[in-house]
LUMTI-155935 format. One line per 8 residues: number of its first residue (from 1); their letters; for each residue x, y, z of N, C-alpha, C. Coordinates in Angstrom, 1 decimal, always signed. Atoms other than C-alpha are relative to their C-alpha. Example, Ala and Ser with C-alpha at 12.3 -4.5 7.8 and 13.67 -1.06 7.14 Angstrom:
BEGIN
1 = AS = +0.9:-1.2:+0.0:+12.3:-4.5:+7.8:+0.9:+1.2:+0.0  -0.9:-1.1:+0.0:+13.7:-1.1:+7.1:-0.8:+1.1:+0.8
END
This chain:
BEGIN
1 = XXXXXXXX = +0.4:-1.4:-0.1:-199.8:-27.6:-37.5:-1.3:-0.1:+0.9  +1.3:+0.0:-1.0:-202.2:-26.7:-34.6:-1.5:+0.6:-0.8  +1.0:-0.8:+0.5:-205.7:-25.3:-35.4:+0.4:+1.2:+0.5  -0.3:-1.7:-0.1:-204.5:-21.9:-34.2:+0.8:+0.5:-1.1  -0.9:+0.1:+1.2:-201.9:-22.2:-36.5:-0.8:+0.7:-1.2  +0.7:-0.2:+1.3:-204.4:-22.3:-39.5:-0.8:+1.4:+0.1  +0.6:-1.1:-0.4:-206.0:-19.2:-38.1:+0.4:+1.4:+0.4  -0.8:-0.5:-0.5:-204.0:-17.1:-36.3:+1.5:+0.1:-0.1
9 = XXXXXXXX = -1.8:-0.3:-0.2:-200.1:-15.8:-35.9:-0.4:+0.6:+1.2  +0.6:-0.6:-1.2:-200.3:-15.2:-32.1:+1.8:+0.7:+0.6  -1.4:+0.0:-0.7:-197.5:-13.0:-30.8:-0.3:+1.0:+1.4  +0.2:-0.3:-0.9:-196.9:-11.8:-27.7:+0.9:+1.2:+0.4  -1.5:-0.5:-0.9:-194.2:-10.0:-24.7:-0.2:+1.7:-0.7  -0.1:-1.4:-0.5:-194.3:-6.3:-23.4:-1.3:+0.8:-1.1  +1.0:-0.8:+0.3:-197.9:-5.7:-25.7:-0.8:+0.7:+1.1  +1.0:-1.0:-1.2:-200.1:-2.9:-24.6:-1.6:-1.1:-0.5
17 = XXXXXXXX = +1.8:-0.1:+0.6:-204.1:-4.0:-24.1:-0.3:+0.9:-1.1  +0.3:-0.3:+0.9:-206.0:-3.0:-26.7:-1.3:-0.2:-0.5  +1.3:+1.0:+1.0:-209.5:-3.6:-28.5:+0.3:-0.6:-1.1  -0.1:+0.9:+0.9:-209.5:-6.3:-30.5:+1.6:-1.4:+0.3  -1.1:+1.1:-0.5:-206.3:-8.3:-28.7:-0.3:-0.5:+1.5  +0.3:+1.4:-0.7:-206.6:-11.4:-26.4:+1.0:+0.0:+1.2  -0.5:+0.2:-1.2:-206.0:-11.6:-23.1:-0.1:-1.8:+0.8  -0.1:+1.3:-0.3:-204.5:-15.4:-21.9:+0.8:-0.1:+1.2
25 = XXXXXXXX = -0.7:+0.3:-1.6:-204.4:-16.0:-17.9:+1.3:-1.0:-0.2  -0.9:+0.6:-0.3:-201.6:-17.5:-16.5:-0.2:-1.4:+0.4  +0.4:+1.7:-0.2:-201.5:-21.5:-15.8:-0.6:+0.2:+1.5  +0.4:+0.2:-1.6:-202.0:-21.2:-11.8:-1.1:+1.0:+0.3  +0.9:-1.6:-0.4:-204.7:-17.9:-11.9:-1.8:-1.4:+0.6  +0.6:+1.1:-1.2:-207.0:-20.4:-9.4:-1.8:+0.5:-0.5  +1.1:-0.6:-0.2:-210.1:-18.2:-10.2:-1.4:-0.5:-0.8  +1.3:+0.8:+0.9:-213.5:-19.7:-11.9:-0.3:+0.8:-1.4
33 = XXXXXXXX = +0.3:-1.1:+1.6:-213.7:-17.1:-14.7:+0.9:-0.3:-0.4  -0.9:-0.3:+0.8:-210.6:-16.4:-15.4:+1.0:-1.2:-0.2  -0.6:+0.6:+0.2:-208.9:-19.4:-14.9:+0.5:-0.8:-1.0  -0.4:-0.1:+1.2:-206.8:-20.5:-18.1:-1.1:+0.6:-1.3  +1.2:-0.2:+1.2:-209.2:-18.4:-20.0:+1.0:+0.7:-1.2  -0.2:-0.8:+1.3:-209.0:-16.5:-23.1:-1.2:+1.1:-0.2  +0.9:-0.7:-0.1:-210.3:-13.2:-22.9:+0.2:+1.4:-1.4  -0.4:-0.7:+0.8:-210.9:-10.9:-26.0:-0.8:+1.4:+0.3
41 = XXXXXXXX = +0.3:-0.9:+0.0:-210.9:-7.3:-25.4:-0.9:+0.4:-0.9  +1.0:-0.7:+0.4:-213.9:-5.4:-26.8:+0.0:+1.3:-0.3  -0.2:-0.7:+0.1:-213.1:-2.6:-25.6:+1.2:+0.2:+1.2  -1.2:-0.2:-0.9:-209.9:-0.9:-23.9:+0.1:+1.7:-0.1  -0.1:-1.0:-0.2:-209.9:+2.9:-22.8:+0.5:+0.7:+1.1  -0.2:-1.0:-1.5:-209.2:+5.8:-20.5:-1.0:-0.2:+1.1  +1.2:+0.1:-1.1:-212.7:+4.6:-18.6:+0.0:-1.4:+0.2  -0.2:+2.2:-0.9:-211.4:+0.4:-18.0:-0.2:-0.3:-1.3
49 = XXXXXXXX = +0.4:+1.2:+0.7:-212.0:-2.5:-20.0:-1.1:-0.6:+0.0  +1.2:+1.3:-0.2:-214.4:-4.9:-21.3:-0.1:-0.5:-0.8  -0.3:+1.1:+1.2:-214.2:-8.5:-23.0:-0.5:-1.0:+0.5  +1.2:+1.0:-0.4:-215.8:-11.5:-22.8:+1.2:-1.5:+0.0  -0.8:+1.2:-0.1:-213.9:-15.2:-22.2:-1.2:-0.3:-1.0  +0.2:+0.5:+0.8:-214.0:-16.9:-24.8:+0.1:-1.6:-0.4  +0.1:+1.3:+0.4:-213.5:-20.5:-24.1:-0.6:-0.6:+1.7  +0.7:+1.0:-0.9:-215.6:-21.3:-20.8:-1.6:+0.0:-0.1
57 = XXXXXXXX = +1.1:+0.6:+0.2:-218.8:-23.4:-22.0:-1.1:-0.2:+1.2  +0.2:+0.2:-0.9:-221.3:-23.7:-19.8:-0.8:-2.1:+0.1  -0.2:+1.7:-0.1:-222.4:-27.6:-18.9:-1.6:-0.3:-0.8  +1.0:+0.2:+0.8:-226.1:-27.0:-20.2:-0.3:+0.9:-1.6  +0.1:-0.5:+1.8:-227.5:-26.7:-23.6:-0.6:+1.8:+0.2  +0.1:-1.5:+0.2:-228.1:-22.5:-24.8:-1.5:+0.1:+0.6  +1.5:-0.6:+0.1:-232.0:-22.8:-25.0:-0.9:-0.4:+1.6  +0.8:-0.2:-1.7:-232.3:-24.0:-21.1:+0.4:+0.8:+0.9
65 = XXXXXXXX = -1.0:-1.7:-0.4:-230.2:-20.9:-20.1:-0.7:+1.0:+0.0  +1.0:-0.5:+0.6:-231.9:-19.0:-22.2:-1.1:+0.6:-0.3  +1.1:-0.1:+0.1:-235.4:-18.2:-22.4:-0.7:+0.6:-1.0  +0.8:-1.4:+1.3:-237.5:-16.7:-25.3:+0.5:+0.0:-1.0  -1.1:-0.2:+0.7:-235.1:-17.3:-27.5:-0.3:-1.4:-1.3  +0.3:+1.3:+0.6:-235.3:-19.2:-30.8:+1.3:-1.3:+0.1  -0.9:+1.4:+0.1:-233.3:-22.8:-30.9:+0.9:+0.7:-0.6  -1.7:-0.3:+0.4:-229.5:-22.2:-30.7:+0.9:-1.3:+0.5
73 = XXXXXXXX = -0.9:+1.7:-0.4:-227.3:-25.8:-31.3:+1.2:+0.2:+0.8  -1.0:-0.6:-0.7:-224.5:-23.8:-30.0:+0.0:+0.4:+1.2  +0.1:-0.5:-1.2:-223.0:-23.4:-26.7:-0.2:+1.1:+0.8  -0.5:-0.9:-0.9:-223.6:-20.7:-24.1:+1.3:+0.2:+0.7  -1.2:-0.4:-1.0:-220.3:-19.1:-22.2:-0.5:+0.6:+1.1  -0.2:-0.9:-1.2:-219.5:-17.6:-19.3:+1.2:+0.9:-0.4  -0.5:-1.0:+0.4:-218.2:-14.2:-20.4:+0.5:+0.6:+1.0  -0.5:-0.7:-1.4:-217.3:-13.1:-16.7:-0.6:+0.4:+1.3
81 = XXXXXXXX = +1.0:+0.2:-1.2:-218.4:-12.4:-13.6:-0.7:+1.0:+0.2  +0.8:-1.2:+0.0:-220.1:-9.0:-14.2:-1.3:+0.1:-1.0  +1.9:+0.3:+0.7:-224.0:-8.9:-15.5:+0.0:-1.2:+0.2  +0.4:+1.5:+0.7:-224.4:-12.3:-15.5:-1.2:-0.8:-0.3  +1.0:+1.0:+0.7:-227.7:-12.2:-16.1:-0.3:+0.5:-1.1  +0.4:-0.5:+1.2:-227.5:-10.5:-19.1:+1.0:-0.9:-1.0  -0.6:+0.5:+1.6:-226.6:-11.6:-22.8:+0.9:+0.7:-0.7  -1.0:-0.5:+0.8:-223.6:-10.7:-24.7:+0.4:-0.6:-1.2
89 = XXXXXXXX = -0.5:+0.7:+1.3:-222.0:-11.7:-28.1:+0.9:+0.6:-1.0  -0.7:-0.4:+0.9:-219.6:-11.7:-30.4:-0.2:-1.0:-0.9  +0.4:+0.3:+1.3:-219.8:-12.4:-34.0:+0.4:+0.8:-1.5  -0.9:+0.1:+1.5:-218.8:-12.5:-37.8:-1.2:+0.9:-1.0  +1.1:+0.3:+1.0:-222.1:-11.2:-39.0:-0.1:+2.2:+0.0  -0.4:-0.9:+0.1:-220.8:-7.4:-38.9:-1.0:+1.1:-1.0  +0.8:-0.8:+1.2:-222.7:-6.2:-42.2:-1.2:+0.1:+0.0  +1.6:+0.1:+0.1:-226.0:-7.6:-41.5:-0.6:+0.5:+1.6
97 = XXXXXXXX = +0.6:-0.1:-1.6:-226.7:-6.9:-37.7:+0.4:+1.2:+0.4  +0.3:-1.4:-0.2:-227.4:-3.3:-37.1:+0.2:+0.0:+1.3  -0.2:-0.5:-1.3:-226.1:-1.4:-34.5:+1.0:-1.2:+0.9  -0.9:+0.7:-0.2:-222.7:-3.7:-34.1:+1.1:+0.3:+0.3  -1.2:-0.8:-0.4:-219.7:-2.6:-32.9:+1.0:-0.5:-0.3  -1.0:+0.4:+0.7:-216.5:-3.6:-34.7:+1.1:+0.3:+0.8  -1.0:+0.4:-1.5:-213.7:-5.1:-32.6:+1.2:+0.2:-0.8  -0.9:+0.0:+1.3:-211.5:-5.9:-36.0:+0.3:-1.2:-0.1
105 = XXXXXXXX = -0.1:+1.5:+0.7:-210.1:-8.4:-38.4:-1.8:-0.4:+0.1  +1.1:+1.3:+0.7:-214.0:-9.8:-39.3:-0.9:+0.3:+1.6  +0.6:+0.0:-1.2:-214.9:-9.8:-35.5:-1.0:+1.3:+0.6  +0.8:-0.8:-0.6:-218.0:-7.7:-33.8:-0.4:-0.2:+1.2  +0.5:+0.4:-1.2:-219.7:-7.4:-30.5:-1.3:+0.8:-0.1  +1.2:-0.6:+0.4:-223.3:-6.3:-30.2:-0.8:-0.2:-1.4  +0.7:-0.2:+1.0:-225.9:-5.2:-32.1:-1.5:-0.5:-0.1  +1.5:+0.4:-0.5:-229.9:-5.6:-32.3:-0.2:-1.7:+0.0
113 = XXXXXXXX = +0.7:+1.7:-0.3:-230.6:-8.8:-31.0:-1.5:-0.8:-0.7  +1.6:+0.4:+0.4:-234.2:-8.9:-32.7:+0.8:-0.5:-1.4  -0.6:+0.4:+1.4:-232.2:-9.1:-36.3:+1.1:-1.2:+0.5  -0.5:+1.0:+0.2:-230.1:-11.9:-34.9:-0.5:-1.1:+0.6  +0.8:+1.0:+0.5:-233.0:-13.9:-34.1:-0.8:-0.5:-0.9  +0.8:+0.5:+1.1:-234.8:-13.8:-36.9:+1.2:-0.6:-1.0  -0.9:+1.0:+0.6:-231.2:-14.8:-38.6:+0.1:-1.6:+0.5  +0.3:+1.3:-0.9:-231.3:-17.9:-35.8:-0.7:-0.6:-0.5
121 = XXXXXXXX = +1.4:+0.4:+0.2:-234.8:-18.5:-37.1:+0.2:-0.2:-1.6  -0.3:+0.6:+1.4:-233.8:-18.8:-40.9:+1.2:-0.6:-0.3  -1.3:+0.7:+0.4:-230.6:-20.6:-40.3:+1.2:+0.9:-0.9  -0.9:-1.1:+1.0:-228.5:-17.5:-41.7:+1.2:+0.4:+1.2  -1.1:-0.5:-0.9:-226.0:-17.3:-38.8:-0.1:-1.6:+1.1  -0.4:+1.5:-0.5:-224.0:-20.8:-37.3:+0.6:+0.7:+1.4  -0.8:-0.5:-1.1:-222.5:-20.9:-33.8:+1.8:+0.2:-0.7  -1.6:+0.0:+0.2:-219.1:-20.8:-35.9:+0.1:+1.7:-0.2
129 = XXXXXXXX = +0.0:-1.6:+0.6:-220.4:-17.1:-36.7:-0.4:+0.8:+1.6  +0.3:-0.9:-1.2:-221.6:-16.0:-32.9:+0.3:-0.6:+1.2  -0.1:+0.8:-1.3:-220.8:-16.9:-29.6:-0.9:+0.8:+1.1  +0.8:-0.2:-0.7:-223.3:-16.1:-27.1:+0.9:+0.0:+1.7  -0.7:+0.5:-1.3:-221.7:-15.5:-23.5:-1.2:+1.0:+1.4  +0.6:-0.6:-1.2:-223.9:-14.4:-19.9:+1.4:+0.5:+0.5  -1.1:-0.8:-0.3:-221.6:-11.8:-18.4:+1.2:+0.7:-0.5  -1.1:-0.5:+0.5:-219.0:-9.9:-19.1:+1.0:+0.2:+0.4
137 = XXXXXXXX = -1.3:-0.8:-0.7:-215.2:-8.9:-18.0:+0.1:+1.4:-0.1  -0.4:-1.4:+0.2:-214.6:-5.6:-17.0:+1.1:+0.1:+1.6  -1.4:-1.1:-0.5:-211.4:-3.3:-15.6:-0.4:+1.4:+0.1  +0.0:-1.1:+0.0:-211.8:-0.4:-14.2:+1.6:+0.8:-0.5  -1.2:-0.4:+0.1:-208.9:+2.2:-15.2:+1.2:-0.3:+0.8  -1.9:+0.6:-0.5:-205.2:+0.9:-14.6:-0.1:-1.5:+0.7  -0.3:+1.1:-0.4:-206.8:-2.2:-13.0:+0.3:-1.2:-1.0  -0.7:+0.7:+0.5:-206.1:-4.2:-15.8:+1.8:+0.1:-0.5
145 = XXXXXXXX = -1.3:-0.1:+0.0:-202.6:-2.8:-16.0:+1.0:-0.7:+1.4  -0.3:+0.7:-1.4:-202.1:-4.0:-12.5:+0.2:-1.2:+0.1  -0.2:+1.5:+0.1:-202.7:-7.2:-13.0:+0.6:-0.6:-1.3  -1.0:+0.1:+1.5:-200.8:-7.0:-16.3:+1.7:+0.0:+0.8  -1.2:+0.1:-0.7:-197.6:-5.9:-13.7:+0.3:-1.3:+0.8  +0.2:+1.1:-0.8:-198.8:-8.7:-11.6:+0.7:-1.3:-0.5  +0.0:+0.9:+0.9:-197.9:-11.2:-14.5:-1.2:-1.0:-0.2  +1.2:+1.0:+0.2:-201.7:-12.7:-14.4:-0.3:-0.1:-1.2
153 = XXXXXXXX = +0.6:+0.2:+1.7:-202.1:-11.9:-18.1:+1.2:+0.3:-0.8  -0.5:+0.1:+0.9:-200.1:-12.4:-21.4:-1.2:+0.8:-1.0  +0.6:-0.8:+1.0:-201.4:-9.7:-24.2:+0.4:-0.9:-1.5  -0.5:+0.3:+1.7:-201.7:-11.4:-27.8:-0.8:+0.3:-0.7  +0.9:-1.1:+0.9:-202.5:-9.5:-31.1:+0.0:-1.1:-0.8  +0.3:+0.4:+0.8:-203.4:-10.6:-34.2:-1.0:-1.0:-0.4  +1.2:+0.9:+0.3:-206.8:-11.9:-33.8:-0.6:+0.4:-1.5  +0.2:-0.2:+1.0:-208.3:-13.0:-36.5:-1.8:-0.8:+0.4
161 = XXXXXXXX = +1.0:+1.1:+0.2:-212.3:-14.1:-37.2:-0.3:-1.2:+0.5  -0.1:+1.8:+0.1:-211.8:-17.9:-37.4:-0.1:-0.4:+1.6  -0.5:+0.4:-1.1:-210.9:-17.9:-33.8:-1.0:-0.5:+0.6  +1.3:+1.0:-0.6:-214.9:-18.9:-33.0:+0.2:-1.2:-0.4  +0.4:+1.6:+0.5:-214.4:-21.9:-35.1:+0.8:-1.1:+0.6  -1.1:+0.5:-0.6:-211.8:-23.1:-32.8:-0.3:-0.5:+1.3  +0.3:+1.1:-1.1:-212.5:-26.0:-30.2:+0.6:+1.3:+1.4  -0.7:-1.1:-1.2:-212.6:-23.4:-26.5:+0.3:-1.1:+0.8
169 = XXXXXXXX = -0.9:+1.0:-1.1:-211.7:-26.6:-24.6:+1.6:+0.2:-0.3  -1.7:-0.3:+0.1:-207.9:-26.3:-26.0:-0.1:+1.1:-0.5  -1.2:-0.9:+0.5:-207.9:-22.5:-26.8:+0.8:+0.5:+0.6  -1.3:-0.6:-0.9:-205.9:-21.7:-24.1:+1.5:-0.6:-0.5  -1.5:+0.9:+0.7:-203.5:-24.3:-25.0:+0.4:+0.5:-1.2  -0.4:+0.1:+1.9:-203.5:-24.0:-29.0:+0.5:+2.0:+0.2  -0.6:-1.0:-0.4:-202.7:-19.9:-27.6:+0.9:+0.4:+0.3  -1.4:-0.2:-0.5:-200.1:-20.2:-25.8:+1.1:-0.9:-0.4
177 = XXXXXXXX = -1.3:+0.2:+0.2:-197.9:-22.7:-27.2:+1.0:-0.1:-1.1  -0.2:-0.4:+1.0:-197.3:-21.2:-29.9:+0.9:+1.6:+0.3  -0.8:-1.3:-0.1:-195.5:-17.9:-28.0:+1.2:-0.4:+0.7  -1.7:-0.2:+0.3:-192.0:-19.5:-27.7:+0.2:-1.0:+1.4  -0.5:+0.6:-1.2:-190.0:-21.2:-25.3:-0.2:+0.5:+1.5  -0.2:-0.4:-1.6:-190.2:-19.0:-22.5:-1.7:-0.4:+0.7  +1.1:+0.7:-0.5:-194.1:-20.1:-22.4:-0.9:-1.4:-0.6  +1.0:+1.5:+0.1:-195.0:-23.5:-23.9:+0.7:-0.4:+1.1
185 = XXXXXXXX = +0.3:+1.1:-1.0:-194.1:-25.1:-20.6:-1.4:+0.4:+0.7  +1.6:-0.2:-1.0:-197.5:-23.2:-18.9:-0.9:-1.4:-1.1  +1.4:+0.7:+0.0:-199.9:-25.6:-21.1:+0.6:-1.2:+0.2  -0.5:+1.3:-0.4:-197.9:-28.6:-19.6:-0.1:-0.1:+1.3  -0.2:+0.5:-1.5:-198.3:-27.8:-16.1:-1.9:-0.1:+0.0  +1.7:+0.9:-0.1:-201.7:-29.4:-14.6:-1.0:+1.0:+0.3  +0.9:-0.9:-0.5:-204.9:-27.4:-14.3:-0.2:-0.3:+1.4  +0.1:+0.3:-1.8:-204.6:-28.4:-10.5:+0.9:-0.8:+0.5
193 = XXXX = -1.2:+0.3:-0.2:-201.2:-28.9:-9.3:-0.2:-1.4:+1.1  +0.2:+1.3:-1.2:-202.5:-31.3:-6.4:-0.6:-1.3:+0.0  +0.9:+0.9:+0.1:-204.2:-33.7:-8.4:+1.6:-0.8:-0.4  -1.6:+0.8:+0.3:-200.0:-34.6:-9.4:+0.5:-0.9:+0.1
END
């Protein structure tokens, strides 16, 4: 059983976007954000999209990124290529962090940042509970449908919580090959066809 397994039932084919369901590029999508990412909608309306990648780390540690900020052991992301010099986050801590925006299943985005340093600062919130990302993804209206015609994205529901506690180096993989035959051969082809 994979770790998505234990977390997740991921299903896929002809879903609509949505808040709160996962967007998983295509194997060949060449791009530095999006490439094999995992992106979880936040938000999806009549005025675009906006969701943060969820599994690209960046190479240094959070608190040299960072600034001002109390000690966090946990990685920073790259949430997308829009703000990037701003802070974003999603997290499990829904009840206690005012002014949070509820995505579903357990998961939030936002919310006063001053109450989730002083949680940082008494050790009352783990990186398994927040992920921290610079930037964000956004869609203006129909352009994420476009590129949904395109076949650049696969829509999968049923996020659940847990899904931070889940290694982002394989969540693309542990994502996708789990939606059937017609797509576990994408996490077999190479992240760079030319290195072959």
């Amino acid at each position: 059983m994979s770790g998505v397994d234990k977390f997740i039932k991921v299903s896929t084919n002809n879903l609509k976007p949505a808040k709160g369901r996962l967007l998983l590029s295509e194997p060949f999508m060449g791009d530095y954000y999006f490439g094999r990412s995992v992106v979880l909608l936040a938000e999806h309306n009549e005025e675009g999209s906006f969701g943060l990648v969820l599994n690209k780390p960046f190479d240094q540690p959070f608190n040299d990124v960072v600034k001002d900020f109390p000690e966090f052991n946990g990685p920073l992301f790259v949430g997308g290529p829009v703000e990037t010099d701003s802070l974003f986050y999603v997290h499990t801590k829904g009840d206690i962090i005012e002014g949070s925006l509820e995505i579903g299943n357990g998961l939030y985005w936002g919310g006063d940042i001053e109450i989730i340093k002083e949680l940082l600062l008494i050790n009352k919130i783990t990186p398994s509970e927040i992920r921290f990302s610079v930037g964000y993804s956004g869609w203006s209206p129909d352009q994420l449908q476009e590129e949904l015609n395109r076949n650049s994205w696969l829509v999968s529901k049923n996020l659940d919580k847990n899904i931070l506690r889940i290694n982002p180096n394989i969540l693309w993989k542990e994502l996708v090959e789990p939606l059937g035959d017609e797509y576990r051969h994408w996490s077999k082809f190479p992240s760079n066809p030319n290195l072959n």
